[in-house]
Biopython code that builds the backbone (N, CA, C, O; Angstrom):
import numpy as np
from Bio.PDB.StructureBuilder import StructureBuilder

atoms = [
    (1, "UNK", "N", (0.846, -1.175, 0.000)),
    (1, "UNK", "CA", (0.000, 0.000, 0.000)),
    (1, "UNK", "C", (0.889, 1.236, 0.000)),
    (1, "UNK", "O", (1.536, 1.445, 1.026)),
    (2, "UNK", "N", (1.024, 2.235, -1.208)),
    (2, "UNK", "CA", (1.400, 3.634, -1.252)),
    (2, "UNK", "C", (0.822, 4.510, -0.360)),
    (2, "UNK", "O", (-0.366, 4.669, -0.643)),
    (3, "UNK", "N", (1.165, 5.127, 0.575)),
    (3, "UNK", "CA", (0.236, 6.092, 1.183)),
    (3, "UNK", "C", (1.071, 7.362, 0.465)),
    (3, "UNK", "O", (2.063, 7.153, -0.234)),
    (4, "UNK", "N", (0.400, 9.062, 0.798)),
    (4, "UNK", "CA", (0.977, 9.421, -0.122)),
    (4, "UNK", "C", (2.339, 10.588, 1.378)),
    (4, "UNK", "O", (2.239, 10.694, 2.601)),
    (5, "UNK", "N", (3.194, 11.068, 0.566)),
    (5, "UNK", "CA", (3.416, 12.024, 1.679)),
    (5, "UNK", "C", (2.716, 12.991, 2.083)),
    (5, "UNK", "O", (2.884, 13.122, 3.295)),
    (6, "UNK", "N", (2.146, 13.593, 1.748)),
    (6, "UNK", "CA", (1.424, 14.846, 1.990)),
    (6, "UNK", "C", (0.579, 13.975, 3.471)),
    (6, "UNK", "O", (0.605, 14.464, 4.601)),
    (7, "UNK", "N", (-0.102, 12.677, 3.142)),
    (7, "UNK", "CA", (-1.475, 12.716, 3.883)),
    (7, "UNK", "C", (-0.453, 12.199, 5.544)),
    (7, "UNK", "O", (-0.554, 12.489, 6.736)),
    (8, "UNK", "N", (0.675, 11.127, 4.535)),
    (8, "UNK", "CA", (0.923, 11.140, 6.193)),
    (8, "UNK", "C", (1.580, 12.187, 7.324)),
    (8, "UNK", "O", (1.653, 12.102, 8.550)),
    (9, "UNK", "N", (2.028, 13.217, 6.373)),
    (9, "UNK", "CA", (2.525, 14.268, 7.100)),
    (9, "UNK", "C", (1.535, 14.700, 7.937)),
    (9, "UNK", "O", (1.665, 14.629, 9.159)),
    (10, "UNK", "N", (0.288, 15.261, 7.259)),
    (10, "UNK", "CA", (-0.642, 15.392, 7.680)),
    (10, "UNK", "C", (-1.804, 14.547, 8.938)),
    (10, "UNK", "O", (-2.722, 15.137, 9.507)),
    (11, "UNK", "N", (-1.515, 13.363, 9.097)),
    (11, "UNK", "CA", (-2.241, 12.766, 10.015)),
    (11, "UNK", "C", (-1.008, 12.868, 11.131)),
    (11, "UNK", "O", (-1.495, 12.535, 12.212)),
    (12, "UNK", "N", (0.422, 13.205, 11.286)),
    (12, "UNK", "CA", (0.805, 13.131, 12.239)),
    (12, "UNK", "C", (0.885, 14.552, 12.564)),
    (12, "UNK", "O", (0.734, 14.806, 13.759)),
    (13, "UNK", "N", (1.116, 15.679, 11.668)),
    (13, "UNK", "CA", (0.713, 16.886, 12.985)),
    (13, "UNK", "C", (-0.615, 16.947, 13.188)),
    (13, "UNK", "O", (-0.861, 17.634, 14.179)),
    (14, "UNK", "N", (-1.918, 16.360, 12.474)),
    (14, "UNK", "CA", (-3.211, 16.452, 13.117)),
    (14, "UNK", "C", (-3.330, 15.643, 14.867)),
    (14, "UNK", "O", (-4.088, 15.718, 15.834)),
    (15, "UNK", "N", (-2.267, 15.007, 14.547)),
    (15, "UNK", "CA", (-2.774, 13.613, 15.945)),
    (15, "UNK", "C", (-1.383, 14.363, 17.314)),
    (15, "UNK", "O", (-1.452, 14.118, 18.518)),
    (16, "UNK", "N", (-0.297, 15.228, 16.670)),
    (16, "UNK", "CA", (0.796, 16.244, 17.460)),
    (16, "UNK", "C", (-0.310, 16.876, 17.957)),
    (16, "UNK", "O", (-0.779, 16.514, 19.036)),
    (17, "UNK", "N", (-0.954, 18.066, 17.117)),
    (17, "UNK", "CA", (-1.675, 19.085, 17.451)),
    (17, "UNK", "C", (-2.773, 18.335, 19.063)),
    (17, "UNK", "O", (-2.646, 18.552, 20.268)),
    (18, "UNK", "N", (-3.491, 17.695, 18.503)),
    (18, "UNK", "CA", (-4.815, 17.093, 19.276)),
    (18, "UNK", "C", (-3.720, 16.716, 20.578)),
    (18, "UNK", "O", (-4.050, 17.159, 21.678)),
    (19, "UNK", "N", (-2.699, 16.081, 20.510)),
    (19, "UNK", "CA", (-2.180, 15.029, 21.760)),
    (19, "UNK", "C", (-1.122, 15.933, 22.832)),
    (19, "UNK", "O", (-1.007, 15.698, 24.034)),
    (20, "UNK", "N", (-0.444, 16.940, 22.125)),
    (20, "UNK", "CA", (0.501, 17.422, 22.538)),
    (20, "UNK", "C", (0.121, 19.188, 22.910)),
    (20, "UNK", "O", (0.721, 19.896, 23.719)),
    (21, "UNK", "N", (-0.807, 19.493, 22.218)),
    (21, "UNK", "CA", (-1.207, 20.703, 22.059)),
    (21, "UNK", "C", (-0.574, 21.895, 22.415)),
    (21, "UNK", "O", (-0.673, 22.597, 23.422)),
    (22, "UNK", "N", (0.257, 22.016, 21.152)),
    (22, "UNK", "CA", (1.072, 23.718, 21.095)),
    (22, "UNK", "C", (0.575, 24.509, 20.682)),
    (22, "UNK", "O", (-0.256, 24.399, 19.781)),
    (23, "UNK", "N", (0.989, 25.742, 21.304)),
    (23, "UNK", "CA", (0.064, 26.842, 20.810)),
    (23, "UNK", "C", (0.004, 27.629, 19.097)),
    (23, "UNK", "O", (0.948, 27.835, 18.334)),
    (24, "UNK", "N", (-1.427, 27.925, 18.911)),
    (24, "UNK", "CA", (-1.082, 27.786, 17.540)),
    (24, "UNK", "C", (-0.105, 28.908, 16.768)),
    (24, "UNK", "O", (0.041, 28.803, 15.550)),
    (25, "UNK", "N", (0.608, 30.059, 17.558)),
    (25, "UNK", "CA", (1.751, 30.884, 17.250)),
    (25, "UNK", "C", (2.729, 29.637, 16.799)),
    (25, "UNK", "O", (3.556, 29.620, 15.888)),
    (26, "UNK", "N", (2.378, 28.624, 17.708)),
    (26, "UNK", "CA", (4.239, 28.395, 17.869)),
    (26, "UNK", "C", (4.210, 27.387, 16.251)),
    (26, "UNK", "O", (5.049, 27.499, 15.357)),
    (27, "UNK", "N", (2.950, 26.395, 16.239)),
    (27, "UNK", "CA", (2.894, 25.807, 15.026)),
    (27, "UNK", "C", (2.699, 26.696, 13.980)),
    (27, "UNK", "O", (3.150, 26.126, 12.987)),
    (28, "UNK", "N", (2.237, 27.872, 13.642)),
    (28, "UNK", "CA", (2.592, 28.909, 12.699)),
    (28, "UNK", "C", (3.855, 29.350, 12.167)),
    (28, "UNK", "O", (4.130, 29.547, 10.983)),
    (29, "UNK", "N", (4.750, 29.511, 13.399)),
    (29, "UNK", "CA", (6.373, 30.115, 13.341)),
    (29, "UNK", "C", (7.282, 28.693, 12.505)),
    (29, "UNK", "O", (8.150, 28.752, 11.634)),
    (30, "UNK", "N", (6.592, 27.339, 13.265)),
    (30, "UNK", "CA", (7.575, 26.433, 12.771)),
    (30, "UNK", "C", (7.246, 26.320, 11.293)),
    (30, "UNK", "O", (8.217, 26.427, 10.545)),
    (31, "UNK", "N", (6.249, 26.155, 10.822)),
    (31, "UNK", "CA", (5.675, 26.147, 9.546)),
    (31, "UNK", "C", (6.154, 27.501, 8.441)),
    (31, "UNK", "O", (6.505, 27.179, 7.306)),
    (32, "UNK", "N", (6.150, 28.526, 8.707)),
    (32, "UNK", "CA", (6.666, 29.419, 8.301)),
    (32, "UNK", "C", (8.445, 29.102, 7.919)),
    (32, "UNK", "O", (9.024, 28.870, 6.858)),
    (33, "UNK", "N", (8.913, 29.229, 9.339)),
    (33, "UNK", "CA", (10.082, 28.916, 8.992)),
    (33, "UNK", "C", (10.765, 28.095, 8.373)),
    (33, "UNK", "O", (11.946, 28.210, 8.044)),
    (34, "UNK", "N", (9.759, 26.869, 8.110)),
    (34, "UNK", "CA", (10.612, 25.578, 7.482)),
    (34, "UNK", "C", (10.464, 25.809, 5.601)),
    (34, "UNK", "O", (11.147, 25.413, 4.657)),
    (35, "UNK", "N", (9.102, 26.719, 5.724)),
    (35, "UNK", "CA", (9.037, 26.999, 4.319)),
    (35, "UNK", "C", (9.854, 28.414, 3.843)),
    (35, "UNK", "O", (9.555, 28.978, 2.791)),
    (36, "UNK", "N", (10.473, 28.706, 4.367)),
    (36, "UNK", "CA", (11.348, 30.018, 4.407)),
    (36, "UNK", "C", (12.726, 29.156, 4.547)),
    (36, "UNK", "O", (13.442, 29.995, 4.001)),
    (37, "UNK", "N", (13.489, 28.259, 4.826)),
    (37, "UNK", "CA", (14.363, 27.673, 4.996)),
    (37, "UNK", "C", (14.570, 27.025, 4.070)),
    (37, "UNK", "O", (15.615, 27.371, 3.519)),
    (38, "UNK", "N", (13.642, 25.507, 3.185)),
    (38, "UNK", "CA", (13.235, 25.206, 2.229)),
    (38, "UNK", "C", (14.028, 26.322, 1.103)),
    (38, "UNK", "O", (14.816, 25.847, 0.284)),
    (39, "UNK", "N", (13.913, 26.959, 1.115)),
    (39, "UNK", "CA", (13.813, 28.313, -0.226)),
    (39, "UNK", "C", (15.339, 28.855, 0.000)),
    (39, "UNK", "O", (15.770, 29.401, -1.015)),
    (40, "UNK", "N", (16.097, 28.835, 0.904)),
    (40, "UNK", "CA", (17.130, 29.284, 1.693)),
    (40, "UNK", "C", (18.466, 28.833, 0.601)),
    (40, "UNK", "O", (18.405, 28.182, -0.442)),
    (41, "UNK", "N", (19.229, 29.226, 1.036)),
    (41, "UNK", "CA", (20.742, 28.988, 0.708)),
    (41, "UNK", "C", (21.041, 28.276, 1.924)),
    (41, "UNK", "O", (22.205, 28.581, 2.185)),
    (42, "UNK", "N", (20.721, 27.693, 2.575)),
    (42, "UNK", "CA", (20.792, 26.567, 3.434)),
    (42, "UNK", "C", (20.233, 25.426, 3.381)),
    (42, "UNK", "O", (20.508, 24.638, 4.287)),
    (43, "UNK", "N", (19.477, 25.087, 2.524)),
    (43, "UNK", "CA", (18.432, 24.295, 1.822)),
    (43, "UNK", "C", (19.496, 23.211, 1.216)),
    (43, "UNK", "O", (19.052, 22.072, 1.360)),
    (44, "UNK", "N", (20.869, 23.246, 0.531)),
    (44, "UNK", "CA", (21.363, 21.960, -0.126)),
    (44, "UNK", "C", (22.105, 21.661, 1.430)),
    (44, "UNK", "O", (21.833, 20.491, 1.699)),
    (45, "UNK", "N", (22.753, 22.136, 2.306)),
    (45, "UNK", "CA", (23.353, 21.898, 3.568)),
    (45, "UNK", "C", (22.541, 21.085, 4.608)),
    (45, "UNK", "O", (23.012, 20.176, 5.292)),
    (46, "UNK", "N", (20.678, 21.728, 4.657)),
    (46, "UNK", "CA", (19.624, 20.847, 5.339)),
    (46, "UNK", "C", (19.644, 19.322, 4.884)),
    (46, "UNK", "O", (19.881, 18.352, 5.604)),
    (47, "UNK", "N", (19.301, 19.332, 3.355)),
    (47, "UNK", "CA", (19.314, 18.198, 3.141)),
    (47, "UNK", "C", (20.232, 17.094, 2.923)),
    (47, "UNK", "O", (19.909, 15.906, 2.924)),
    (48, "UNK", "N", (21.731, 17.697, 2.682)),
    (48, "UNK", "CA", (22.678, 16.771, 3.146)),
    (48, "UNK", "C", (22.883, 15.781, 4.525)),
    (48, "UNK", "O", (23.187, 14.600, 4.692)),
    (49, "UNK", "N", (22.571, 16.839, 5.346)),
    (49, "UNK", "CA", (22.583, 16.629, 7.037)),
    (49, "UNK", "C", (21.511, 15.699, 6.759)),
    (49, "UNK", "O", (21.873, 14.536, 6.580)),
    (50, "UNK", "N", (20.123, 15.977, 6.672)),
    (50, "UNK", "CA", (19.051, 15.205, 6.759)),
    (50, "UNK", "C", (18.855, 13.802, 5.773)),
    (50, "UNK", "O", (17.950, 12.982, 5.930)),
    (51, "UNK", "N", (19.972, 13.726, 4.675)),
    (51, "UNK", "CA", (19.854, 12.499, 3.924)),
    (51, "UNK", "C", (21.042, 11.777, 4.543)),
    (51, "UNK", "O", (21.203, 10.876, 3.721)),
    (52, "UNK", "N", (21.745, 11.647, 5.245)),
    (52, "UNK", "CA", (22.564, 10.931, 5.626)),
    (52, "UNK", "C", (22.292, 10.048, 6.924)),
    (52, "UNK", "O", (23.158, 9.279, 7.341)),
]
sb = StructureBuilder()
sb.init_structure("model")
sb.init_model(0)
sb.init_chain("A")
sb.init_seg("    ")
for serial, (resi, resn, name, xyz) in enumerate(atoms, 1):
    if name == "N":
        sb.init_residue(resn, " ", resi, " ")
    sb.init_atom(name, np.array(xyz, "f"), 0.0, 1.0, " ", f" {name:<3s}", serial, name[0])
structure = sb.get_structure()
């Protein structure tokens, strides 16, 4: 069974949010920032670190 990425990303900060409950600034800032980072000149350095 393929699940896809998007959905499972999605069922685990839905089940973070509900279980752990951060405030929604702080899940705004992280979300922001990761898509601002993403876009970055730090972006081939993230994913080196993170594929290894």
């Amino acid at each position: 069974m393929d699940v896809p990425l998007w959905f499972t990303l999605l069922v685990v900060g839905a089940l973070g949010i509900k279980l752990i409950r951060p405030p929604w600034w702080l899940v705004a800032v992280l979300l922001l920032g990761g898509f601002l980072l993403a876009d970055s000149l730090l972006a081939p350095v993230i994913d080196a670190a993170v594929s290894e």
